[in-house]
C-alpha positions as a Markdown table, in Angstrom:
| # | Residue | x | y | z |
|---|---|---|---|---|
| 1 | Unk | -64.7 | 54.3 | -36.7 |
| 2 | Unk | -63.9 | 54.7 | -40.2 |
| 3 | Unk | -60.7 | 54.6 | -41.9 |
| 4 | Unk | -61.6 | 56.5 | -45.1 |
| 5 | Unk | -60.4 | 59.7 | -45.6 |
| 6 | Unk | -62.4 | 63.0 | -44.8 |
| 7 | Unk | -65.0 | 63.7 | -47.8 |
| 8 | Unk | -63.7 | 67.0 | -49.1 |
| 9 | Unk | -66.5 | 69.8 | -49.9 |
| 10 | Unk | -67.3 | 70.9 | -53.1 |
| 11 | Unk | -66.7 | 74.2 | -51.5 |
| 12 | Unk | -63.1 | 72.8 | -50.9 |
| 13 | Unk | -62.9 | 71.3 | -54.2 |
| 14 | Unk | -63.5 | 75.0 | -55.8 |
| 15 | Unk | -61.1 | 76.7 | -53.4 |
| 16 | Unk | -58.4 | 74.4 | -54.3 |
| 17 | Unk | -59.5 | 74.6 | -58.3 |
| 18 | Unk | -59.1 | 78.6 | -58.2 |
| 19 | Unk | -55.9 | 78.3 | -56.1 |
| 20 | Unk | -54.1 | 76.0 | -58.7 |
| 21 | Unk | -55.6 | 78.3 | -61.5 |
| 22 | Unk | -54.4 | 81.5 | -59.9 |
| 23 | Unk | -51.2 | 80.1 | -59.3 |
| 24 | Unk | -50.7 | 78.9 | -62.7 |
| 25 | Unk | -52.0 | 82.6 | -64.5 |
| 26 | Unk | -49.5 | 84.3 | -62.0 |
| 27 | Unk | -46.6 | 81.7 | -63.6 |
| 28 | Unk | -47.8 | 82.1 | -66.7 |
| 29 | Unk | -47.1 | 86.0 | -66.7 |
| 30 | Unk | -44.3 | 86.2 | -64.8 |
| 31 | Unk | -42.9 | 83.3 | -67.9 |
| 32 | Unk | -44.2 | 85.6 | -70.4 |
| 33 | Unk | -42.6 | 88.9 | -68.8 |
| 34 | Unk | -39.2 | 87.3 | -68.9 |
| 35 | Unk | -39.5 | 86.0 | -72.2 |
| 36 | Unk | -40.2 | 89.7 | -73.3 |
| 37 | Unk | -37.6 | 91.2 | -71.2 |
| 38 | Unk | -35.1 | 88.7 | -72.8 |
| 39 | Unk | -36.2 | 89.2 | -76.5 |
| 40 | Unk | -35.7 | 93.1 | -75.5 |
| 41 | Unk | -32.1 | 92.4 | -74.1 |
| 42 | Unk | -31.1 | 90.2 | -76.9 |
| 43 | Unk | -32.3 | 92.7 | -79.4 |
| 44 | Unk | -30.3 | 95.4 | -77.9 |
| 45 | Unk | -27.2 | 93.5 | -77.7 |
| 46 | Unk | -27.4 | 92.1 | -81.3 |
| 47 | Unk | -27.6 | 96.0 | -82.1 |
| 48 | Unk | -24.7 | 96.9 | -80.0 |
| 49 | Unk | -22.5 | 94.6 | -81.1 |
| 50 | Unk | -23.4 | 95.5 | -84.8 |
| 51 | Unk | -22.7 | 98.9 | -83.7 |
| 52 | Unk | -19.4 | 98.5 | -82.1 |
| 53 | Unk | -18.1 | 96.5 | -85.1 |
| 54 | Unk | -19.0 | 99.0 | -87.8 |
| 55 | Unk | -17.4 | 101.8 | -85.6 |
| 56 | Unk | -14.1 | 100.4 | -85.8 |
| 57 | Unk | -14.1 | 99.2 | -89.0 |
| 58 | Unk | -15.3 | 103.1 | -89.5 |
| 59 | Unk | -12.5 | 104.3 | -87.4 |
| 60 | Unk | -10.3 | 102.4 | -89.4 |
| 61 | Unk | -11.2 | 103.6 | -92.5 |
| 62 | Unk | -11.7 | 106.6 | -91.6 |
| 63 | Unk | -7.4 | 107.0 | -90.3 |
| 64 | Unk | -7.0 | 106.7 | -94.3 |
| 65 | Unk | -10.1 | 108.9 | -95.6 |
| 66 | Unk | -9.0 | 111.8 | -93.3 |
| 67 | Unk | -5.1 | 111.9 | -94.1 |
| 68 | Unk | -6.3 | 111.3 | -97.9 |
| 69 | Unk | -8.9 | 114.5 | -98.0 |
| 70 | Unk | -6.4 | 116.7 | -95.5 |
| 71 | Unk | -3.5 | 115.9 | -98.2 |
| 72 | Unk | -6.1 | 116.4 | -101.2 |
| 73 | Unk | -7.4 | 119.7 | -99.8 |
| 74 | Unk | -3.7 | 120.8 | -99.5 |
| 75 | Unk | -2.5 | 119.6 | -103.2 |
| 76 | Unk | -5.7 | 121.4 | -104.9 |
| 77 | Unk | -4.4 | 124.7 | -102.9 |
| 78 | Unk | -7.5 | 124.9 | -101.0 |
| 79 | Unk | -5.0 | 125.5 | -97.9 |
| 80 | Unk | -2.5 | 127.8 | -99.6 |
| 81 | Unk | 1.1 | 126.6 | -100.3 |
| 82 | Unk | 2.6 | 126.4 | -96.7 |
| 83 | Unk | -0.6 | 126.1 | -94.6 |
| 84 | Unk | -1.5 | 122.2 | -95.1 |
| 85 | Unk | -2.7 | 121.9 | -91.4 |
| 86 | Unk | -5.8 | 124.0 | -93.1 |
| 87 | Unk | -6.6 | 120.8 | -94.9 |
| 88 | Unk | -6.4 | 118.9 | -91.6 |
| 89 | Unk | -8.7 | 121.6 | -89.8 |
| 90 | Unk | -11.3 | 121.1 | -92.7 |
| 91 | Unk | -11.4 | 116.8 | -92.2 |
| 92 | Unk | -11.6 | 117.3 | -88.3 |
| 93 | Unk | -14.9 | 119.3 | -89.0 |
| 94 | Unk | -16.0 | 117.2 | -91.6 |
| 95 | Unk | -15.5 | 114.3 | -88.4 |
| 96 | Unk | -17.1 | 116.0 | -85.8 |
| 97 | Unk | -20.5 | 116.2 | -88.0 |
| 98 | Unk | -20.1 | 113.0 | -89.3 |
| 99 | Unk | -19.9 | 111.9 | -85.6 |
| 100 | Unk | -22.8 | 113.7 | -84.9 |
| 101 | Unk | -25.2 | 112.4 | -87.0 |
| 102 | Unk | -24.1 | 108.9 | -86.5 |
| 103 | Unk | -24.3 | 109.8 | -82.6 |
| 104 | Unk | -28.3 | 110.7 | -83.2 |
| 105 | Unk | -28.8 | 107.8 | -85.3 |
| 106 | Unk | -27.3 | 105.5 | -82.6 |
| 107 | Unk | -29.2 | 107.0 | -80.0 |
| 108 | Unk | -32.5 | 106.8 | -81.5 |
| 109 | Unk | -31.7 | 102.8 | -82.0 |
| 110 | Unk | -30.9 | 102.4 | -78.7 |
| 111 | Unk | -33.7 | 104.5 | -77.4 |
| 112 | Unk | -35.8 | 102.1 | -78.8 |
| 113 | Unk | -34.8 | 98.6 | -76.8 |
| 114 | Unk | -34.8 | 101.1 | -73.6 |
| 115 | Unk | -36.5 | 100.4 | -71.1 |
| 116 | Unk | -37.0 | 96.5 | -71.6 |
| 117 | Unk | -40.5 | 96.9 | -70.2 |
| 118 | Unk | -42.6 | 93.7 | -71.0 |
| 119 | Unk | -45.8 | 95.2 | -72.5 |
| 120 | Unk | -47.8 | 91.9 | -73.2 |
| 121 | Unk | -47.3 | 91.2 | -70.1 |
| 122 | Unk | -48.6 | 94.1 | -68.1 |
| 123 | Unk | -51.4 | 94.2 | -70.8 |
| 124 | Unk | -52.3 | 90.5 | -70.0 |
| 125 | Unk | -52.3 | 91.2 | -66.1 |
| 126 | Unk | -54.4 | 94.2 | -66.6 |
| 127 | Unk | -57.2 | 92.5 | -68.8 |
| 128 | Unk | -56.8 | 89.5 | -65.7 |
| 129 | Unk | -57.7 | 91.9 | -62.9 |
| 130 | Unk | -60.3 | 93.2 | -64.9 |
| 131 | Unk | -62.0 | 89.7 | -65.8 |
| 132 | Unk | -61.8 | 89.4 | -62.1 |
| 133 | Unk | -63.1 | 92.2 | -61.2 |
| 134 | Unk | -66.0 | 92.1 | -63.4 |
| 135 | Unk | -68.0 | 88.8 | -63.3 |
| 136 | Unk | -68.9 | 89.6 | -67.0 |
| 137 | Unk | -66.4 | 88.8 | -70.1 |
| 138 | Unk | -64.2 | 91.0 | -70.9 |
| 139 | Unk | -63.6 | 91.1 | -74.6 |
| 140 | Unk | -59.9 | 90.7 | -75.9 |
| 141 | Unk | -58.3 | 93.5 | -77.1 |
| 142 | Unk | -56.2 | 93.8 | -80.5 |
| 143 | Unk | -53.2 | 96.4 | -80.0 |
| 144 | Unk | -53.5 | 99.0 | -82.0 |
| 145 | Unk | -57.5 | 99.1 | -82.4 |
| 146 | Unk | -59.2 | 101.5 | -80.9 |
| 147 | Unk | -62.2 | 99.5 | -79.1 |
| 148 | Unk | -64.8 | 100.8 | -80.8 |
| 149 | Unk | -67.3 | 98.9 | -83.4 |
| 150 | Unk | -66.9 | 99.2 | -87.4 |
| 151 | Unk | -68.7 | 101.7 | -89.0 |
């Protein structure tokens, strides 16, 4: 008998060649996903915090703005001579569509890091399955370009 190990097929060889190569694509985008996912979070939360800061350094300032325009608006007799809660009734609406727009403009921001979806990595997965399902090259795709050939 011989004490040398088994001779292992080509066949064997290639099984074990594509399993290793499978398993390092699938690593590979599952690395990339997360790496997208956590650019998307950290984006997000750079914007919030950003976001929360400004708003009470606006909320702060704003304390002063409002009491100085409610008292101005009552001094220029905007508000009569013994209605000054007129001037008051006037900043409050000024707020509210101040509010508003800065509502719309914070929602739009936020709109834009929701959902966290990682794009190059469903793109890359997609043009994978296709290379394997097609035993021909599949040519890499630029985003943005349409596919077809200059003109």
């Amino acid at each position: 008998m011989s004490t040398e190990p088994p001779q292992v097929s080509d066949l064997g060889r290639a099984v074990e060649d594509v399993r290793e190569k499978v398993q390092f694509l699938v690593q590979e985008e599952i690395a990339l996903a997360l790496a997208e996912v956590k650019e998307k979070a950290r984006r997000f939360a750079i914007g919030a915090i950003f976001g929360i800061v400004a708003g009470l350094f606006g909320l702060f300032a704003l304390i002063y703005v409002v009491e100085a325009l409610a008292w101005g608006i009552y001094d220029f007799g905007w508000a009569g001579t013994t209605h000054y809660w007129w001037g008051f009734l006037i900043a409050a609406i000024l707020l509210v569509l101040l509010g508003v727009i800065l509502g719309f403009i914070a929602a739009r921001l936020v709109k834009r890091a929701i959902p966290p979806a990682p794009q190059m990595a469903i793109e890359e997965g997609k043009l994978i399955r296709e290379t394997i399902k097609n035993p021909h090259p599949v040519e890499a795709r630029v985003p943005g370009s349409d596919g077809g050939e200059e003109r």
